[in-house]
Backbone as CSV, one residue per row, in Angstrom:
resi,resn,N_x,N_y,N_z,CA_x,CA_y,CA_z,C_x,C_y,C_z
1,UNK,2.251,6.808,-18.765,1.626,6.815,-17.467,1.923,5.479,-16.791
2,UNK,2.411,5.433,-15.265,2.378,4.497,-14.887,1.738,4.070,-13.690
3,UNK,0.802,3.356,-13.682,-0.098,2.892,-12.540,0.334,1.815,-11.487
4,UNK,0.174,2.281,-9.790,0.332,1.213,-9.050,-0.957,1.095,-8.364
5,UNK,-1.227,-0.038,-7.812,-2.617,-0.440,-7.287,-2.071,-0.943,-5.963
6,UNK,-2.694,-1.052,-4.661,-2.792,-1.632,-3.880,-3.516,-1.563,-2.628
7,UNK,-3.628,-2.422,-1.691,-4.765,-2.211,-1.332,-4.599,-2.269,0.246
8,UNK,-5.518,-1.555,1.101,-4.941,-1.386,2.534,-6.461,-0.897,3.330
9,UNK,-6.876,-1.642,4.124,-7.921,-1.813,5.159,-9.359,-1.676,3.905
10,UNK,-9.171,-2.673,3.091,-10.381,-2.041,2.389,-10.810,-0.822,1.468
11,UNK,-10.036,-0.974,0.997,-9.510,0.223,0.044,-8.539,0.385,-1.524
12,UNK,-8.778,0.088,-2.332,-7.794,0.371,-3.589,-7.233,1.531,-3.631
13,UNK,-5.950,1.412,-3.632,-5.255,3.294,-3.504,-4.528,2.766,-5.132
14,UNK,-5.295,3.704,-5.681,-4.315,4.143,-7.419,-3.152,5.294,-7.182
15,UNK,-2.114,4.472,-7.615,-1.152,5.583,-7.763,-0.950,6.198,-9.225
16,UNK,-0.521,7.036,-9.514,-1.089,7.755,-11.238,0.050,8.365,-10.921
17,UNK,1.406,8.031,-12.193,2.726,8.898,-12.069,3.059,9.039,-13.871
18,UNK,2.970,10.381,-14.457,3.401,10.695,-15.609,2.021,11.667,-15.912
19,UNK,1.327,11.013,-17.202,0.687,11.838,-17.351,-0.576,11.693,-17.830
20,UNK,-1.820,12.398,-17.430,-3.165,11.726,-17.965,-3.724,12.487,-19.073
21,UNK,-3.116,12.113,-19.958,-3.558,12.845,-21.196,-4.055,11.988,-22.595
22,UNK,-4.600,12.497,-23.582,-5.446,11.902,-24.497,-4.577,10.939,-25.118
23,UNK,-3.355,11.195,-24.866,-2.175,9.938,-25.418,-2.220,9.008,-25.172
24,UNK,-3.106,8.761,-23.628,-2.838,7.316,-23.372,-3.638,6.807,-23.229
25,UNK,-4.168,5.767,-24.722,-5.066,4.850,-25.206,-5.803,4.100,-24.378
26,UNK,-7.075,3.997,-24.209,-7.857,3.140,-23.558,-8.067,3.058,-22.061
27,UNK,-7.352,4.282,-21.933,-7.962,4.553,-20.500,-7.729,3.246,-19.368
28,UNK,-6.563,3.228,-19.071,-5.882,2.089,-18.158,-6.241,2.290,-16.845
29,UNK,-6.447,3.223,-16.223,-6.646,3.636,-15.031,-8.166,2.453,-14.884
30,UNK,-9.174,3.391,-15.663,-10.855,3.111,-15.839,-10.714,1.331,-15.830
31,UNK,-9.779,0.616,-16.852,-9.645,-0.383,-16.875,-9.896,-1.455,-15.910
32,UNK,-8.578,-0.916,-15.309,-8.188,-1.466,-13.477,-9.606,-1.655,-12.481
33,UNK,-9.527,-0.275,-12.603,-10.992,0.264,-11.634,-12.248,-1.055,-12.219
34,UNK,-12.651,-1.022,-12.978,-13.595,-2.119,-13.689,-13.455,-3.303,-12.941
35,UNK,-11.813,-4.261,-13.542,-11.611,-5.207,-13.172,-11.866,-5.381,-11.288
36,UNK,-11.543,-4.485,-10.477,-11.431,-4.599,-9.074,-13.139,-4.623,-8.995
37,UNK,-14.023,-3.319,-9.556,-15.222,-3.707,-9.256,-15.525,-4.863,-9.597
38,UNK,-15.131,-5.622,-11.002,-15.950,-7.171,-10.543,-15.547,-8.157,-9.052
39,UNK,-14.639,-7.938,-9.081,-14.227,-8.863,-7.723,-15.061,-8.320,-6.027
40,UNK,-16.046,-7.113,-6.881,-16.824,-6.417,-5.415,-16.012,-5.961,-4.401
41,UNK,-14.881,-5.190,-5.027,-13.956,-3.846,-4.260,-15.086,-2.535,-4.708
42,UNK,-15.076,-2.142,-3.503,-16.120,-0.700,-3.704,-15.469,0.433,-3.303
43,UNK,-14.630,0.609,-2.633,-14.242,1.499,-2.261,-12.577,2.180,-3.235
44,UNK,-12.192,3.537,-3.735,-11.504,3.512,-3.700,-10.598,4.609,-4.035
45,UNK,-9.175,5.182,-3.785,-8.534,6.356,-3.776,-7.397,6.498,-4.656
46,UNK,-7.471,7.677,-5.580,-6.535,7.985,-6.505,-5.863,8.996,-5.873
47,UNK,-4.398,8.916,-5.899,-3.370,9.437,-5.594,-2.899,10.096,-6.985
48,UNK,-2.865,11.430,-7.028,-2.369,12.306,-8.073,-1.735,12.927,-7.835
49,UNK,-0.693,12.665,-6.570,0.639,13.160,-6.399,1.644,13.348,-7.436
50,UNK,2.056,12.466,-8.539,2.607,12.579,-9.204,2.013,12.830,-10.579
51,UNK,1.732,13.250,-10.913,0.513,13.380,-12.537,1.123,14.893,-12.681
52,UNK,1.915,14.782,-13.580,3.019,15.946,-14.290,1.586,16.804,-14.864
53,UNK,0.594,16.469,-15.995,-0.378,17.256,-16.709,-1.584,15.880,-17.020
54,UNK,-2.716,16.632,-17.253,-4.085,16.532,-17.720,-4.928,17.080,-18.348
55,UNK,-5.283,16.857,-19.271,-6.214,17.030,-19.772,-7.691,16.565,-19.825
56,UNK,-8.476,17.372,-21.005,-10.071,16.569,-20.952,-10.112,14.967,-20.543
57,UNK,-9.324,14.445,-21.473,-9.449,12.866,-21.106,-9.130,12.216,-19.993
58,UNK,-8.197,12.778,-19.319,-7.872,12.825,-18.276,-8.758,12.931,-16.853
59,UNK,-9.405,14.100,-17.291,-10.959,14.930,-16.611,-11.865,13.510,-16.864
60,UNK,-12.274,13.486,-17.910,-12.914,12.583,-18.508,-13.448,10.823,-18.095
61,UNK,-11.576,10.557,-17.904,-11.249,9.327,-16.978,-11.770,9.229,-15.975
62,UNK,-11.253,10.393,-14.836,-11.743,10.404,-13.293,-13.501,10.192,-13.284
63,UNK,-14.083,10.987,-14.118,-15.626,11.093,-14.486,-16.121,9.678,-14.524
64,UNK,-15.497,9.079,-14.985,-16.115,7.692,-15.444,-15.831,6.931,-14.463
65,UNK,-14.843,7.164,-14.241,-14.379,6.030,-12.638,-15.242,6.267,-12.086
66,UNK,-15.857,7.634,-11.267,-16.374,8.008,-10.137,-18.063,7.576,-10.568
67,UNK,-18.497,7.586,-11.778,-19.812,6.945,-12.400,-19.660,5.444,-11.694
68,UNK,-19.073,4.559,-12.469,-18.578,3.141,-12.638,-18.601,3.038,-10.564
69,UNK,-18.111,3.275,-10.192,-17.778,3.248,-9.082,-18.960,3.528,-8.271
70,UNK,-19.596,4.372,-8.700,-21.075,4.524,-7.761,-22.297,4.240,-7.993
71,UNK,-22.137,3.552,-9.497,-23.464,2.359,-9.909,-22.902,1.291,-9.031
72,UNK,-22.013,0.952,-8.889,-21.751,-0.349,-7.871,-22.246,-0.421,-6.319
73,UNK,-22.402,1.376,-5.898,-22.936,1.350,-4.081,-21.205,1.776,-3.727
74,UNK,-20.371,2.049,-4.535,-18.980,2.556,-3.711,-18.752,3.725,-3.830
75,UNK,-17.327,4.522,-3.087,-17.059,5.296,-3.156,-15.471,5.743,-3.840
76,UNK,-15.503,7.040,-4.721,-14.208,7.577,-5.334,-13.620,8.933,-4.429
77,UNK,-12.495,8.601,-3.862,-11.879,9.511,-3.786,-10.961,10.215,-4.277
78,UNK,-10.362,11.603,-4.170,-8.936,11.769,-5.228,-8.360,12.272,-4.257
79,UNK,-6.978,12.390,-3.930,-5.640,12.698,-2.944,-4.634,13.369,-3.494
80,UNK,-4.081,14.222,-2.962,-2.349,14.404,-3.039,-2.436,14.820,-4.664
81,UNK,-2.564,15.736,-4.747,-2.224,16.246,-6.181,-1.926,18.284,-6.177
82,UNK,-0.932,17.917,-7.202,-0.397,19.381,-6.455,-0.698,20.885,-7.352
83,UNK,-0.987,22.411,-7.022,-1.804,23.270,-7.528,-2.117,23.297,-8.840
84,UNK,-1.189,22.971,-9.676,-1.544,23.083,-11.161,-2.852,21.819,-11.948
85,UNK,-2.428,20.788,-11.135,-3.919,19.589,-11.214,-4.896,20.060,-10.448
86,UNK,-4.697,20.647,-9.500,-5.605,21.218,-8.577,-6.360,22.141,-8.957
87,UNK,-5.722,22.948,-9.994,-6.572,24.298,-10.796,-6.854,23.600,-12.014
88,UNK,-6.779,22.754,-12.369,-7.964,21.743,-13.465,-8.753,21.491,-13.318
89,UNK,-8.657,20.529,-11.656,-9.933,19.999,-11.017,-10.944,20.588,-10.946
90,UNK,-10.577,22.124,-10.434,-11.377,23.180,-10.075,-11.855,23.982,-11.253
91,UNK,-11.705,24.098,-12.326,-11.946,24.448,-13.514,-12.841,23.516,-14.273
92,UNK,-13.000,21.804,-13.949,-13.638,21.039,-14.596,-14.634,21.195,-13.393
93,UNK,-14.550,21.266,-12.166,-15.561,21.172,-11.297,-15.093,19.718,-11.092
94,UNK,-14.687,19.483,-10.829,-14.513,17.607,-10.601,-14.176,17.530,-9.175
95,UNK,-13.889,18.420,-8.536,-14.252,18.736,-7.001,-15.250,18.736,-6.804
96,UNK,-16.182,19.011,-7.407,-17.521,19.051,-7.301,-18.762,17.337,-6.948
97,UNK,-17.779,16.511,-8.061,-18.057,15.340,-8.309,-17.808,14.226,-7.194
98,UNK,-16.424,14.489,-7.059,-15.745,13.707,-6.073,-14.950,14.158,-5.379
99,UNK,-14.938,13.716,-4.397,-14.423,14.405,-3.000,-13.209,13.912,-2.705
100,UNK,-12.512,15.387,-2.521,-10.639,15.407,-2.440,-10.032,15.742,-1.249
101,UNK,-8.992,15.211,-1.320,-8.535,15.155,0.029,-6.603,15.538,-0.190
102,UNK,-5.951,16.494,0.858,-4.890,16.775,0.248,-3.693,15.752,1.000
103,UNK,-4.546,14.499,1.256,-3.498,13.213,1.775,-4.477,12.184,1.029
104,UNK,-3.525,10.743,1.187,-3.801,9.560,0.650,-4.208,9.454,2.136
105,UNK,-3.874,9.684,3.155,-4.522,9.416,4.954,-5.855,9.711,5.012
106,UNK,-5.495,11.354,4.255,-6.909,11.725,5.086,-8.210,11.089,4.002
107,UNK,-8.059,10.764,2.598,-8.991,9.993,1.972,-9.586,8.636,2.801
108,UNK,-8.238,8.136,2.827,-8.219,6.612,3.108,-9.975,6.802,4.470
109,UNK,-9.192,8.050,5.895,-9.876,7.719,7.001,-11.266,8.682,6.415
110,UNK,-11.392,9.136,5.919,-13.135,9.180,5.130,-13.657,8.084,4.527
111,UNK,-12.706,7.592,4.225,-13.565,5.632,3.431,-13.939,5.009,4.936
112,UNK,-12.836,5.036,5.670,-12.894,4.169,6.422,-14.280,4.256,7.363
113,UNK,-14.466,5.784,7.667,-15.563,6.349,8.008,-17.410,6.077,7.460
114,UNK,-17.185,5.704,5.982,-17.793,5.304,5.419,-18.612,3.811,5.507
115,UNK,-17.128,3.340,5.961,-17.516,1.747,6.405,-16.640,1.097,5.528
116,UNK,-15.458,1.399,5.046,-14.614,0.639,4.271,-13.732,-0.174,5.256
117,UNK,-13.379,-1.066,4.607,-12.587,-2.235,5.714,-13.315,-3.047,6.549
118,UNK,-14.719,-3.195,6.811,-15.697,-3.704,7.655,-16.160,-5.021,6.520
């Protein structure tokens, strides 16, 4: 799995390219996410445009981010991920959890809406 981070009007956009599955030890994504909340980044959007497969841990991951993320007072979004992650999401209910968006735009301008970048 390979992760890019960066950041734009107040916002952490995760990029997630390969694969989120129980293979990959220690949960790097959750990691990241941690480290940015100490620095009091609250806001922020995972891009699962590229995420080949997932599994529970995978499921699992996003779960914890979107916890971690909203004991702090912020918000998780998820973006751009295409039908076969999409019929996971919807099978774990994790649509349910956190709110998806089928652009990294249209996430971003719901944060922004929120009050991100202010």
């Amino acid at each position: 799995m390979d992760i890019n981070m960066r950041k734009q009007k107040g916002v952490t956009i995760i990029s997630v390219e390969g694969s989120m599955v129980m293979a990959d030890e220690g949960f790097p994504i959750m990691k990241r996410v941690v480290k940015e909340l100490k620095t009091g980044q609250k806001y922020f959007v995972i891009d699962l445009g590229k995420v080949e497969k997932m599994d529970s841990a995978g499921v699992g991951e996003l779960v914890a981010i979107n916890v971690a993320v909203k004991e702090k007072g912020g918000k998780f979004h998820m973006a751009n991920f295409d039908e076969k992650i999409g019929k996971i999401i919807q099978m774990a209910l994790i649509h349910k959890l956190i709110p998806t968006f089928d652009t990294q735009k249209d996430a971003l301008a719901a944060l922004e809406e929120d009050g991100a970048g202010e």
